[in-house]
C-alpha positions as CSV (number, residue, x, y, z in Angstrom):
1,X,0.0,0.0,0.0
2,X,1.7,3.6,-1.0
3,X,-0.6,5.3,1.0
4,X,0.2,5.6,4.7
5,X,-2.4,4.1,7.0
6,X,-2.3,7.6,9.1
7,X,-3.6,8.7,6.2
8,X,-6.3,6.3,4.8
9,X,-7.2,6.4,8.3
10,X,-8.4,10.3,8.0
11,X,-11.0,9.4,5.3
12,X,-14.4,8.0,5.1
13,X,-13.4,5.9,1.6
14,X,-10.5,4.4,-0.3
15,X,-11.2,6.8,-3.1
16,X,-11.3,9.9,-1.3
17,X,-8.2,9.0,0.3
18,X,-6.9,8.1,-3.1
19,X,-8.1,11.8,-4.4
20,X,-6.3,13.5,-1.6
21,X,-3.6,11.6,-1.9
22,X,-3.5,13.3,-5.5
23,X,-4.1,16.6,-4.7
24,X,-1.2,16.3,-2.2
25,X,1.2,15.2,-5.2
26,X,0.0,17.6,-6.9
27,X,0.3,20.7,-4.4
28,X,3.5,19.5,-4.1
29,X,4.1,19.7,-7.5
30,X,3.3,23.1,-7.6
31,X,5.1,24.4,-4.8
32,X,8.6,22.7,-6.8
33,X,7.4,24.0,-10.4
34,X,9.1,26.3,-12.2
35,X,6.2,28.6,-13.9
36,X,7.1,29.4,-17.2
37,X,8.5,25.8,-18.1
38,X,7.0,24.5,-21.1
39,X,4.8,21.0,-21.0
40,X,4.3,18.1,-22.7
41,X,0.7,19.6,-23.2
42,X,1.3,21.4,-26.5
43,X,1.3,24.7,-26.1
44,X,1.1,24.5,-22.3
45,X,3.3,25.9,-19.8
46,X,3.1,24.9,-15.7
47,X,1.0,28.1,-15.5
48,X,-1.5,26.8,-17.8
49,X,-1.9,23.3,-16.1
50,X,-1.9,24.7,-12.8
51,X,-4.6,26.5,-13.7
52,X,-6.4,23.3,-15.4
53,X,-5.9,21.1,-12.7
54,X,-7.9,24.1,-10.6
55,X,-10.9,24.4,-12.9
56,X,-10.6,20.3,-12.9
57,X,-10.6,20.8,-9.0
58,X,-13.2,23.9,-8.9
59,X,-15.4,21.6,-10.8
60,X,-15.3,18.3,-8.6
61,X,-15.3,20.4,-5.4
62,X,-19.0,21.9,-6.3
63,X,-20.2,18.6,-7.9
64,X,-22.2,17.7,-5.3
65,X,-23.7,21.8,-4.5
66,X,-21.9,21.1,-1.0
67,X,-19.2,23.9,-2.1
68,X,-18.6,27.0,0.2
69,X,-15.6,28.7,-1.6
70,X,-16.9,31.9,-3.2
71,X,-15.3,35.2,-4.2
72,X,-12.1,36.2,-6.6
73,X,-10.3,34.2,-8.3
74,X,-7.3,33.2,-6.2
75,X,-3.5,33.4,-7.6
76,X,-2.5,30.8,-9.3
77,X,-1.6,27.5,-7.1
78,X,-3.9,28.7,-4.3
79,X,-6.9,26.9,-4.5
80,X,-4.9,23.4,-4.8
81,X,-2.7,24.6,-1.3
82,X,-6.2,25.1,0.4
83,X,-7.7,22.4,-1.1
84,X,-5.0,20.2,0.1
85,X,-5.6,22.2,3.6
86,X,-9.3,21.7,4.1
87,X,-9.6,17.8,2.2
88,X,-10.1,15.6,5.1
89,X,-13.1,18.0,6.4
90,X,-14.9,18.3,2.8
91,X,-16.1,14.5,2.3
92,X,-18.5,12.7,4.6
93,X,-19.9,9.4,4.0
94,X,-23.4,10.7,3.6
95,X,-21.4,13.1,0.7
96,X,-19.6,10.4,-1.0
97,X,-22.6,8.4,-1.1
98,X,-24.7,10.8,-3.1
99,X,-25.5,10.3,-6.8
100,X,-24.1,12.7,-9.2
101,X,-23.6,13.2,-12.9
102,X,-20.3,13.3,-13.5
103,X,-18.8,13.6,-16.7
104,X,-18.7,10.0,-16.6
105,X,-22.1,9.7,-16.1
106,X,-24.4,9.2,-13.3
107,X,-22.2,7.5,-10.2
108,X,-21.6,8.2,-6.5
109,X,-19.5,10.9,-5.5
110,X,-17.4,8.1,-4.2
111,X,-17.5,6.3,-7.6
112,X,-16.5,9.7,-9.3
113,X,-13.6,10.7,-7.2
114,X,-12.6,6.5,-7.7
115,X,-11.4,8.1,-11.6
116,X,-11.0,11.5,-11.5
117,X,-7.7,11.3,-8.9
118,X,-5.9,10.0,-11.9
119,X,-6.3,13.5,-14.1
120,X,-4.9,15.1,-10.5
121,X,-2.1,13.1,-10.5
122,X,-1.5,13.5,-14.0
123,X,-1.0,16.8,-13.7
124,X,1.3,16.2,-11.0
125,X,3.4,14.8,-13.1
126,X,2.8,17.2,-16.6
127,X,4.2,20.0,-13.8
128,X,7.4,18.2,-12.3
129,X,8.2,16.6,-15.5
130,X,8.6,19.9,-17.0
131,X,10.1,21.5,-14.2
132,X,12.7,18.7,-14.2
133,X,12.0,17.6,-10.6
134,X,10.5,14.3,-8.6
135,X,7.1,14.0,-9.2
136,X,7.0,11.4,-5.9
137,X,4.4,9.0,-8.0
138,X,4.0,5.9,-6.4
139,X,4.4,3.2,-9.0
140,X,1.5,1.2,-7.4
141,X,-0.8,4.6,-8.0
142,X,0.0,4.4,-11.4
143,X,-0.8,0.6,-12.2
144,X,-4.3,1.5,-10.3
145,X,-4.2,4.5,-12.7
146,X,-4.4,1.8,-15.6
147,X,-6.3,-0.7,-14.4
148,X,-9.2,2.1,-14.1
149,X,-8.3,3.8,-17.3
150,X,-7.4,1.2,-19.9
151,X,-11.2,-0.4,-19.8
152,X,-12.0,3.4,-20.1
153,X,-9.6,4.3,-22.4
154,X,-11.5,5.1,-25.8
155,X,-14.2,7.6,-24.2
156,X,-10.9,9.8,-22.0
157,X,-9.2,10.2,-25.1
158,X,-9.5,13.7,-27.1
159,X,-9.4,17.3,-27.3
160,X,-9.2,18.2,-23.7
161,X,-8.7,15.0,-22.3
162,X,-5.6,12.2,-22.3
163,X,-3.8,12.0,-26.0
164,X,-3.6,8.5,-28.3
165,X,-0.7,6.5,-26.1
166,X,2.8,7.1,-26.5
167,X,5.7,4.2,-27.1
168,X,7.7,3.7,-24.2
169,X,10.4,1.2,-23.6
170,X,10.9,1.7,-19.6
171,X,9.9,-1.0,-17.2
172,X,8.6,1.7,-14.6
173,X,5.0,1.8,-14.1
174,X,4.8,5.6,-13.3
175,X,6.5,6.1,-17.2
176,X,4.2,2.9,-18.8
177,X,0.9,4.9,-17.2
178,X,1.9,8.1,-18.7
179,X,3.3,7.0,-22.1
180,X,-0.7,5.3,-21.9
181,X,-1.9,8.6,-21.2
182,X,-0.2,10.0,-24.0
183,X,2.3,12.2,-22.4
184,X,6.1,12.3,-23.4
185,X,8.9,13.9,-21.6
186,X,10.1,17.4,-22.6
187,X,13.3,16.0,-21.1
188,X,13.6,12.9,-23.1
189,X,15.5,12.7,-26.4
């Protein structure tokens, strides 16, 4: 298990453990990025998929109308620092267990935040990648990013969403799931 049992322990599910587990890698991310760095997201710099990953956030936070974040919009990188803050008070059972419509389709919140982690993490790794530090990926959280993406593969692929798979030739799990996801270094030949 990758994730600490201190820290499973502080949440009502395995997936919303999982999802804050993300958002951790992924505030951590930010706080190591270098801004103006471009991506593997063409056309992309950290700046822009900072900002993504906090619409992408924005968005699952008010899923379920329990939001209570109004006001400006915060600088850039805020949001996922207070998000990270404030995640083992925003999900109760009773929360998780409501039905949504997600852009999956209709789940539980708990179902929904079982799949959307994985864009989190991504994005954890789009930002160290090209900021050309650790991204701190467990392997084992990116063979559970495959085993839910791959039978989901076809309908997250597109404008906006993960890219047609890249070849890879490294045995690491981390590398396999984002070659899968269609990302490629910007440090690799």
């Amino acid at each position: 298990m990758y994730m600490p049992e201190s820290h499973t322990q502080k949440f009502p599910t395995y997936n919303s453990a999982r999802y804050a587990y993300a958002i951790r890698l992924l505030s951590e991310a930010v706080e190591k990025s270098s801004p103006h760095n471009p991506t593997c997201c063409v056309g992309w710099d950290v700046t822009d998929v900072i900002e993504h990953a906090e619409v992408v956030l924005s968005m699952v936070n008010n899923i379920n109308g329990e939001d209570s974040s109004k006001g400006d919009q915060p600088a850039t990188g805020t949001f996922i620092a207070k998000l990270k803050d404030e995640i083992e008070q925003r999900y109760t059972q009773d929360d998780l267990n409501q039905q949504i419509t997600s852009p999956f389709g209709d789940m539980t919140l708990d179902e929904f935040l079982g799949i959307i982690w994985i864009d989190t993490f991504t994005h954890a790794w789009d930002i160290t990648d090209a900021s050309s530090v650790d991204h701190g990926i467990p392997p084992e959280m990116a063979i559970e990013a495959y085993k839910i993406m791959q039978p989901r593969s076809e309908s997250m692929r597109g404008p906006g969403r993960f890219n047609d798979p890249c070849k890879t030739t490294s045995d690491d799990a981390v590398d396999q799931f984002m070659a899968f996801a269609g990302r490629k270094s910007v440090n690799s030949n």
